[in-house]
Wavefront OBJ file of the C-alpha trace (Angstrom):
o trace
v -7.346 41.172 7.770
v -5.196 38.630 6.788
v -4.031 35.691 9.905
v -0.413 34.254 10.227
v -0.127 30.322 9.827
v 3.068 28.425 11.323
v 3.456 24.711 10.969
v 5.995 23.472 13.274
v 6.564 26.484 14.661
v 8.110 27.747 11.417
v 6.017 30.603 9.563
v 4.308 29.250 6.420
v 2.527 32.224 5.288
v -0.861 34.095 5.978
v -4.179 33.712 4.449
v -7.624 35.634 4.491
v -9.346 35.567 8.120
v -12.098 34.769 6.490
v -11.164 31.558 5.050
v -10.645 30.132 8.784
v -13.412 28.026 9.477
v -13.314 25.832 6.158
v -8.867 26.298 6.921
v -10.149 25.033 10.301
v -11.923 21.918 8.792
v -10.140 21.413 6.162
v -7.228 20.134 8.709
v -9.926 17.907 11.139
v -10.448 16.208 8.119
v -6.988 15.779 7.237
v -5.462 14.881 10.722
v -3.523 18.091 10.981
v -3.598 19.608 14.562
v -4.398 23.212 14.966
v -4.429 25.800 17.392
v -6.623 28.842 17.109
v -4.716 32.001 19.187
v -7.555 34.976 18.860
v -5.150 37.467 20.516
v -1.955 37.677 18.203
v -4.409 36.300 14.934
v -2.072 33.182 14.533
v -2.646 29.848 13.628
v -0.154 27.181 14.969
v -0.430 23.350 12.804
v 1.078 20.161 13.703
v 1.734 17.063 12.567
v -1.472 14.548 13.136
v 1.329 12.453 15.060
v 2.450 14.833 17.349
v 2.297 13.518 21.001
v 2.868 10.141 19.522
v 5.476 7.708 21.319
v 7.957 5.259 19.383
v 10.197 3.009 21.193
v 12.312 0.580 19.340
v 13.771 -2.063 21.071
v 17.295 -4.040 19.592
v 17.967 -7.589 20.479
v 16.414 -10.307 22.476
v 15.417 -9.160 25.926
v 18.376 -10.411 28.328
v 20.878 -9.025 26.082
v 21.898 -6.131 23.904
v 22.102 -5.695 19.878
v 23.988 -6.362 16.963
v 25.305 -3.492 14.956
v 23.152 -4.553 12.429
v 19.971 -4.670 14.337
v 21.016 -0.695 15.303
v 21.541 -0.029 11.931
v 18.323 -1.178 10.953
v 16.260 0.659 13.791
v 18.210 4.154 13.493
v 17.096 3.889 9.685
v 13.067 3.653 11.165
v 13.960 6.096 13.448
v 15.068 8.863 10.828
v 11.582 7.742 8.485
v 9.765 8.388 11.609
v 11.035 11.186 12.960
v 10.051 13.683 10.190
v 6.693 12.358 10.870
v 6.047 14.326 13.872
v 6.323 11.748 16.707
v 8.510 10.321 19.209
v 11.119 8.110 18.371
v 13.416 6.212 20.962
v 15.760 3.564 20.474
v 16.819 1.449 23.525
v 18.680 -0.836 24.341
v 16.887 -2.908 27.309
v 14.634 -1.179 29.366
v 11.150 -3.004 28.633
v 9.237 -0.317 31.720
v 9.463 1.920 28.413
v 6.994 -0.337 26.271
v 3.958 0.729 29.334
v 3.023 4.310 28.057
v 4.007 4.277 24.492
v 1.758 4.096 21.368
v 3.845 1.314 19.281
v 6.861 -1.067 20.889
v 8.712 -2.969 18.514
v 11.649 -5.197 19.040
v 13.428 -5.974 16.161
v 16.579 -8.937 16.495
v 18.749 -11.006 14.113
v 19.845 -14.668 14.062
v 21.898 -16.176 11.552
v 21.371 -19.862 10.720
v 23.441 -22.191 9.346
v 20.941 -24.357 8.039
v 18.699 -21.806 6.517
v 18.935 -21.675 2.136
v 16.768 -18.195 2.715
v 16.139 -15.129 4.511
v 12.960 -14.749 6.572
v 11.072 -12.615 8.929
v 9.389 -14.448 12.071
v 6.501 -12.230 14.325
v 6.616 -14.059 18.025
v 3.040 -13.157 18.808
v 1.769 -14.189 22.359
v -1.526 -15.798 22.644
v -3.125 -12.909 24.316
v -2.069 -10.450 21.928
v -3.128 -6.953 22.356
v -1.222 -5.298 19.306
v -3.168 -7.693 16.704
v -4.090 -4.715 14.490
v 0.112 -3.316 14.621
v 0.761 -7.112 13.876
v -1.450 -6.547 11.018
v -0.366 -3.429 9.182
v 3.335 -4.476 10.072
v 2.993 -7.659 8.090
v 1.160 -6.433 5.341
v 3.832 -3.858 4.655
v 6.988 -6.309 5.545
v 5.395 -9.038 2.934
v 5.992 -6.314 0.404
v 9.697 -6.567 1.070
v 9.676 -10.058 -0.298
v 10.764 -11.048 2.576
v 8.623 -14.464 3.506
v 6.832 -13.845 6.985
v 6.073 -16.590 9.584
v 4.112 -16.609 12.837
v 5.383 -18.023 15.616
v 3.355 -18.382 18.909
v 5.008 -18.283 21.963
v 3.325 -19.227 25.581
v 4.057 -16.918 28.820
v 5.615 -14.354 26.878
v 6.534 -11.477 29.506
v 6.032 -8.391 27.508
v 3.230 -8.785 25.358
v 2.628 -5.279 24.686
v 5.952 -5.373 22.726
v 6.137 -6.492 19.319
v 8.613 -9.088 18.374
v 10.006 -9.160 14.807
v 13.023 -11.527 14.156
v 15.305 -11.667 11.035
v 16.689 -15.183 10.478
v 19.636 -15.376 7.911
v 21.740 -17.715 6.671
v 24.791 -17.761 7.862
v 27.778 -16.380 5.758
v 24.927 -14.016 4.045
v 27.046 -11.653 1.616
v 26.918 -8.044 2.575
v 25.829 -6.642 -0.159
v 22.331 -8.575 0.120
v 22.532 -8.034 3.832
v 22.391 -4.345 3.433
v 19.629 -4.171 0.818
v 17.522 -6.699 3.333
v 18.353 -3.861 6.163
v 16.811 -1.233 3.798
v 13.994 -2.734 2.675
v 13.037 -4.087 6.377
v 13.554 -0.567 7.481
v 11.746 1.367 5.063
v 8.479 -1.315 5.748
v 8.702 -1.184 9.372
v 8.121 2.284 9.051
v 5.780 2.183 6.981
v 3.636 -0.564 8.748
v 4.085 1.766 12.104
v 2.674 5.054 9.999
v -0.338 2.804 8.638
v -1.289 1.256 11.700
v -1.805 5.252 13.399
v -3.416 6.380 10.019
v -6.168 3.622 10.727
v -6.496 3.917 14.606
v -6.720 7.885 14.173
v -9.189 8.279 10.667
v -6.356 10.366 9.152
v -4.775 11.182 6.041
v -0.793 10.736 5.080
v -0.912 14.814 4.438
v -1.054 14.701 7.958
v 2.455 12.848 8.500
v 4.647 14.804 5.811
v 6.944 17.603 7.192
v 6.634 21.132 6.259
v 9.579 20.807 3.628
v 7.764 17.842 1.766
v 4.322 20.010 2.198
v 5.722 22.958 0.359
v 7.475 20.703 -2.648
v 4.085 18.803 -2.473
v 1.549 21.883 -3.478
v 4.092 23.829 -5.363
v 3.833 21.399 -8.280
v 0.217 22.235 -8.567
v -0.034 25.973 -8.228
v 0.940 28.274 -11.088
v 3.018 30.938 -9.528
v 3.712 34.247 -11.152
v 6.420 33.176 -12.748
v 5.161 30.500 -14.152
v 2.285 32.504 -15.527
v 5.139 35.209 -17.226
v 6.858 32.198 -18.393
v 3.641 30.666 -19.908
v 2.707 34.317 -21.249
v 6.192 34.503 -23.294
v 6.105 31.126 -24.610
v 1.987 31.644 -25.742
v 3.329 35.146 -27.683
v 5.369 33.597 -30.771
v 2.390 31.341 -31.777
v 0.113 34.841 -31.494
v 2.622 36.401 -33.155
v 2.922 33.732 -35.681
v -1.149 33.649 -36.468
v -0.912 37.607 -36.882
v 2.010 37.246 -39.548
v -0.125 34.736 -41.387
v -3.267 36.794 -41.377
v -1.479 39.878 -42.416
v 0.019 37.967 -45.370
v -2.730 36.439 -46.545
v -4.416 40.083 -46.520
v -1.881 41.397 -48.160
v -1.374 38.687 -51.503
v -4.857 38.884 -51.247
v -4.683 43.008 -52.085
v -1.655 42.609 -54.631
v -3.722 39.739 -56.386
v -6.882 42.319 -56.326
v -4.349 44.872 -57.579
v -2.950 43.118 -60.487
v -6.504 41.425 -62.271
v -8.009 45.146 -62.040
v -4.571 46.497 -63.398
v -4.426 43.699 -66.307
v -8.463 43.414 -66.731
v -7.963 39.482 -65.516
v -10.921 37.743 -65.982
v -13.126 36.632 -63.491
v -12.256 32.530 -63.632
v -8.922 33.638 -63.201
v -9.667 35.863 -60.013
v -11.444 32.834 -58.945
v -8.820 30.732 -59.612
v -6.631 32.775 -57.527
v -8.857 32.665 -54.297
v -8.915 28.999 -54.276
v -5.184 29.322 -54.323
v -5.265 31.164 -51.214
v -7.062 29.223 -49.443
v -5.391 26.219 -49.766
v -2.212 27.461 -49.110
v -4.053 28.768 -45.619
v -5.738 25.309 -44.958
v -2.198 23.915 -45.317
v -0.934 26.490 -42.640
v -3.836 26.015 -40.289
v -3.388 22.170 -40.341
v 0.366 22.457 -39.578
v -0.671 24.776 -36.586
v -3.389 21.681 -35.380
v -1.960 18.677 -35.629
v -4.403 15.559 -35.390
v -3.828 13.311 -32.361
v -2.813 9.807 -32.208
v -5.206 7.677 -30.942
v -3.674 5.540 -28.172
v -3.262 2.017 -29.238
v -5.875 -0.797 -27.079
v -4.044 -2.862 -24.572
v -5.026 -6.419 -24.780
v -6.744 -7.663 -21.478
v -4.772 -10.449 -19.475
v -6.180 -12.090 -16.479
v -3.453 -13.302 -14.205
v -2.217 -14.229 -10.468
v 0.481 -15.712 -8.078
v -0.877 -18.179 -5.380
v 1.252 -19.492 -2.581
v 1.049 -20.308 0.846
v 2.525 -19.134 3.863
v 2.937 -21.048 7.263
v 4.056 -22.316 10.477
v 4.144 -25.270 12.052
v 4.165 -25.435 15.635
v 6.002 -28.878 16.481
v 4.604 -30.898 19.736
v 7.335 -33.122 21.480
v 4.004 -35.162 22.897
v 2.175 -37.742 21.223
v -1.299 -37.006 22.358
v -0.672 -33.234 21.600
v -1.337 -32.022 17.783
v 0.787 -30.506 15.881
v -0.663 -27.204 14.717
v -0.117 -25.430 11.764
v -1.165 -21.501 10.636
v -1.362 -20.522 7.521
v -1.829 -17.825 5.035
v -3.142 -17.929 1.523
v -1.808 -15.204 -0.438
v -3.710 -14.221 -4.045
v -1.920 -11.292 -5.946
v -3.398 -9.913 -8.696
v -0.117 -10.054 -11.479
v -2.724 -9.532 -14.459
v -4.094 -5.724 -15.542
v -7.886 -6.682 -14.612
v -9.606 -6.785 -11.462
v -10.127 -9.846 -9.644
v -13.737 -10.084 -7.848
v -14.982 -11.926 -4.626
v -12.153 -14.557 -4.425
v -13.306 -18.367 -3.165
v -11.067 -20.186 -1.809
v -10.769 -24.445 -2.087
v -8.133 -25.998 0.518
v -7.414 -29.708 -0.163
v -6.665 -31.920 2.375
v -5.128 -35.391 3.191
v -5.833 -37.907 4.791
v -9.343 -35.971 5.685
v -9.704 -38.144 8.783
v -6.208 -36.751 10.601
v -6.763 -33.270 9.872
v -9.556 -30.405 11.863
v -10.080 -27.110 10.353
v -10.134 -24.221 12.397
v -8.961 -20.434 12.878
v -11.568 -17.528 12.563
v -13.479 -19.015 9.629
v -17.683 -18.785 10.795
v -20.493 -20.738 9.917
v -23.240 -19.136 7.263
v -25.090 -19.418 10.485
v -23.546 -17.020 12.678
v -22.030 -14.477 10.317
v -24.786 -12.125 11.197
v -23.932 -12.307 14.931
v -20.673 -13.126 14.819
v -18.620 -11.372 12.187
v -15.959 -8.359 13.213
v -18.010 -4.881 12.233
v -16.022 -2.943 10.430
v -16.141 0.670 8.441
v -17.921 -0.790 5.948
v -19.863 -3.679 7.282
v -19.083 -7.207 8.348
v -16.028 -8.785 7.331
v -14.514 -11.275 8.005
v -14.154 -15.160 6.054
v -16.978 -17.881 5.885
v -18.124 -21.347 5.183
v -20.027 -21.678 1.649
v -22.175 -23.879 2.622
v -24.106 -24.884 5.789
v -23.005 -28.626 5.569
v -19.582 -27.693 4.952
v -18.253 -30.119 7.893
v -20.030 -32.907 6.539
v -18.801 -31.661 2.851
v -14.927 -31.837 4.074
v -15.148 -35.465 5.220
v -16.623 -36.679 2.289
v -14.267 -35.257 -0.353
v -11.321 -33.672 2.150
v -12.827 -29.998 0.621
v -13.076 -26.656 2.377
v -14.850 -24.235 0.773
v -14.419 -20.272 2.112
v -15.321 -16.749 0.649
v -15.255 -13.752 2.051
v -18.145 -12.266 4.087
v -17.536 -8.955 2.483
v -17.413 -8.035 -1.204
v -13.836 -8.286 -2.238
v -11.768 -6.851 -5.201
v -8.331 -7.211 -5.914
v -6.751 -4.514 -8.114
v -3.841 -5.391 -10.621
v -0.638 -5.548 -8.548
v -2.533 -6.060 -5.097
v -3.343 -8.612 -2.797
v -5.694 -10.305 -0.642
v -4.596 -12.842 1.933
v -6.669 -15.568 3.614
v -5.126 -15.027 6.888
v -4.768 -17.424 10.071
v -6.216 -20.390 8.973
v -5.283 -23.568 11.536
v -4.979 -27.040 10.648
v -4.201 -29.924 13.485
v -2.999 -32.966 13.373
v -1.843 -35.785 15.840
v 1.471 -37.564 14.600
v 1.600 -39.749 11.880
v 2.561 -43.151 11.355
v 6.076 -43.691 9.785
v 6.174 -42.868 5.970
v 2.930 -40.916 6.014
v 2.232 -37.659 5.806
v -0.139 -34.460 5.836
v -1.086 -32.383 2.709
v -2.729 -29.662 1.661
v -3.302 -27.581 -1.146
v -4.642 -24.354 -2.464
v -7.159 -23.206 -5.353
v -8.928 -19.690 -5.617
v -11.895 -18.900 -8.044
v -12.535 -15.273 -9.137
v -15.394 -13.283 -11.004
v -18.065 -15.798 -10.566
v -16.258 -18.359 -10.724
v -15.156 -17.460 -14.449
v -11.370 -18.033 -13.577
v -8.997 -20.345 -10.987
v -5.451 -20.316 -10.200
v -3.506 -23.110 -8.045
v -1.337 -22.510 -5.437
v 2.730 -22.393 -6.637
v 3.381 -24.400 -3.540
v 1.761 -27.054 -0.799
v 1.943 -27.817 2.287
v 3.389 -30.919 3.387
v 4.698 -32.810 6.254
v 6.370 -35.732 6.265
v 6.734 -38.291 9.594
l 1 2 3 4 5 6 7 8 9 10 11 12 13 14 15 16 17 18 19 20 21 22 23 24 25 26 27 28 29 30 31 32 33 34 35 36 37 38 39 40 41 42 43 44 45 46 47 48 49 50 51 52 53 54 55 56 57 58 59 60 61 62 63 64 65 66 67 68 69 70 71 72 73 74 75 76 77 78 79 80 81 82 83 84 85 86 87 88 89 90 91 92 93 94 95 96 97 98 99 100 101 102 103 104 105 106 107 108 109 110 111 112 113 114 115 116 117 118 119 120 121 122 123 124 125 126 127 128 129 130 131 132 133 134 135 136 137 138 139 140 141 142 143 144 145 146 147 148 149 150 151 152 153 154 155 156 157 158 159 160 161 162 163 164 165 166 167 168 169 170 171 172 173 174 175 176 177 178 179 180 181 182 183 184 185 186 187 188 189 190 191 192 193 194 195 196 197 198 199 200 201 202 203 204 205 206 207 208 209 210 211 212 213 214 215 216 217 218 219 220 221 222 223 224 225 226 227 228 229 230 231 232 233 234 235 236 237 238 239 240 241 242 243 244 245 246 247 248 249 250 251 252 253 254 255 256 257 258 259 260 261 262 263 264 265 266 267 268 269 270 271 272 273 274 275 276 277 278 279 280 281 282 283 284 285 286 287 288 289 290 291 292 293 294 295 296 297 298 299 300 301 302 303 304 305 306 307 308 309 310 311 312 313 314 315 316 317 318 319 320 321 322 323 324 325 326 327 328 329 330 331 332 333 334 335 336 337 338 339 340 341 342 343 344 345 346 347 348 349 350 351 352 353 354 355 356 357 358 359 360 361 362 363 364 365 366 367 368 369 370 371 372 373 374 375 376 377 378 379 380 381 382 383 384 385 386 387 388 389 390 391 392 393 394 395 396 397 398 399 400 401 402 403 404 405 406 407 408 409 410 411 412 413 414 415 416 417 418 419 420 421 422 423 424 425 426 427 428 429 430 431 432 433 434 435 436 437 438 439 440 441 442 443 444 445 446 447 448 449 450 451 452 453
């Protein structure tokens, strides 16, 4: 008895009834969701995100959106769509943000005294969407798009994400649409990571039924293929027959003629040899020997730079605060191993290290739990306070084991540094170093911080 499977409603196909409880497990492992009906044999799939609520918001709060920022969001919209969830785009109606899964406003300002396009997340200081925050940034940064924090006090809808665009003003169109596109296609992106981690599913789960089809017909040999590779295997059979029969049959006209003449027998010998050879020389052309691929030469290299924002405070007796983010991205074709950070700082006196950097002490009792243990960053060594004010050094590895592949990368995120104002003509520093595979290897930082009073 065979069962019928729709996806989507559409019908896919049948299969075996008794290849439904690994079909049923098979798709709990994948994300898919499925629906068992016993009475009409039928099994109804889904996309893991079915259910799932988008709203995307355009413009600040108090006031509607550019044509840009709806060209942007209707371009998520149509990436997200085929996903399997709910996508709405509105205007300014916040009381939408309360039962959705993901709220994202996305706005535009152009500057006039900006030199470069960037992407700023207003993140409130009670934010509940830090781990949206997180897969959106990871996935924007990939635009090449710098990306800044900016933390805003009071905020009144802090289950919405805030993502701003700042341009320069006068920005040619051309680069204006390919910033819209690659923001777009990100965002999207971001939004599909962040449910593929809060669910435990897999991206098979998101694709439609269309891309599922295209997906597993490249690796199944249909019957046409197999006729097709049939007729193209026959020629070479074909060809080895020929050769066998031809060989046979000089081999019977050379028999022929040395009993016929009374050859001798160096001669019939001769003759064999002959033969052979000129198979050996057909069986070589047949076989070709392969190349050997040629070694690629080993080159251990990466790009360094920071990432920040400084948080200006019009008070005297208030810091300033700055966040920061060290990026390390792995440009060589070897793997980068358990990445230690050095962050140089001047003067040492003005300056306190903070942010969600623990103690060797209190790793153990402190440190977020995730899949695959703690994680987390840390002190490397127990005096490291004392350590800093003697030679303005903070030393920080991960908690966890850490590799960076070739073309990936591993951010120290959300360090703070505070200061109190400066005297005139003085100023705050700080600078980057990161030492990989046992310390075999360093890179500095393509850029510093400074700030100038």
């Amino acid at each position: 008895m065979d069962v019928e499977v729709y996806y989507s409603g559409q019908r896919g196909g049948t299969m075996p009834y008794a290849a439904l409880p690994a079909f049923r497990l098979f798709c709990k492992q994948n994300g898919f969701q499925l629906k068992w009906d016993s009475t009409n044999k039928r099994v109804d799939l889904d996309s893991g995100l079915k259910g799932k609520v988008c709203v995307l918001f355009t413009g600040i709060s108090s006031g509607g959106g550019t044509a840009y920022e709806w060209e942007v969001l209707a371009n998520v919209q149509k990436f997200l769509s085929d996903s399997g969830m709910e996508v709405v785009i509105s205007q300014n109606n916040p009381s939408l943000a309360k039962n959705t899964d993901v709220a994202i406003r996305f706005s535009l300002k152009e500057m006039r005294v900006l030199e470069k396009p960037r992407l700023i997340f207003f993140q409130s200081e009670d934010e509940k969407r830090q781990d949206l925050v997180k897969c959106l940034r990871a996935e924007l940064q990939q635009s090449g798009i710098p990306c800044h924090y900016k933390v805003t006090k009071n905020q009144k809808q802090p289950s919405i994400v805030h993502i701003q665009l700042q341009l320069p003003l006068f920005t040619e169109v051309s680069k204006r649409k390919l910033y819209a596109e690659k923001i777009a296609l990100h965002l999207a992106s971001g939004v599909l990571e962040y449910f593929q981690n809060g669910l435990h599913i897999q991206p098979m789960a998101f694709l439609p039924p269309t891309i599922l089809k295209l997906f597993y017909s490249t690796m199944l040999i249909t019957p046409d293929n197999e006729s097709q590779q049939g007729a193209d295997e026959k020629p070479w059979a074909e060809e080895q027959s020929t050769i066998q029969e031809s060989n046979q049959s000089s081999a019977e006209d050379s028999d022929s003629n040395i009993e016929g003449n009374s050859e001798s027998d160096s001669e019939r010998e001769e003759l064999m040899i002959l033969a052979e050879e000129e198979l050996l020389d057909q069986v070589v052309t047949i076989h070709p020997v392969e190349e050997v691929p040629e070694q690629v030469e080993t080159r251990t290299a990466a790009e360094v730079y920071f990432d920040y924002t400084l948080i200006h405070s019009e008070s005297a007796e208030k810091p300033y605060l700055l966040i920061g983010t060290l990026q390390v991205k792995n440009t060589g074709n070897v793997e980068l191993k358990n990445p230690i950070v050095c962050l140089r700082v001047s003067p040492v006196d003005s300056i306190k290290m903070g942010g969600q950097v623990l103690p060797p002490k209190l790793v153990e009792t402190m440190a977020v739990q995730g899949t695959s243990g703690l994680k987390g960053w840390r002190y490397l060594e127990d005096d490291w306070f004392a350590q800093a004010m003697e030679r303005g050094e903070y030393w920080i590895a991960p908690i966890q084991p850490v590799t960076i592949a070739p073309e990936s990368t591993e951010s120290f995120q959300n360090f703070q540094i505070s200061f109190l104002k400066q005297e005139a003509g003085k100023g705050i520093v700080v600078e980057g170093v990161v030492l990989c595979n046992d310390q075999t290897v360093h890179f500095s930082a393509n850029n510093r911080i400074a700030v100038s009073f």
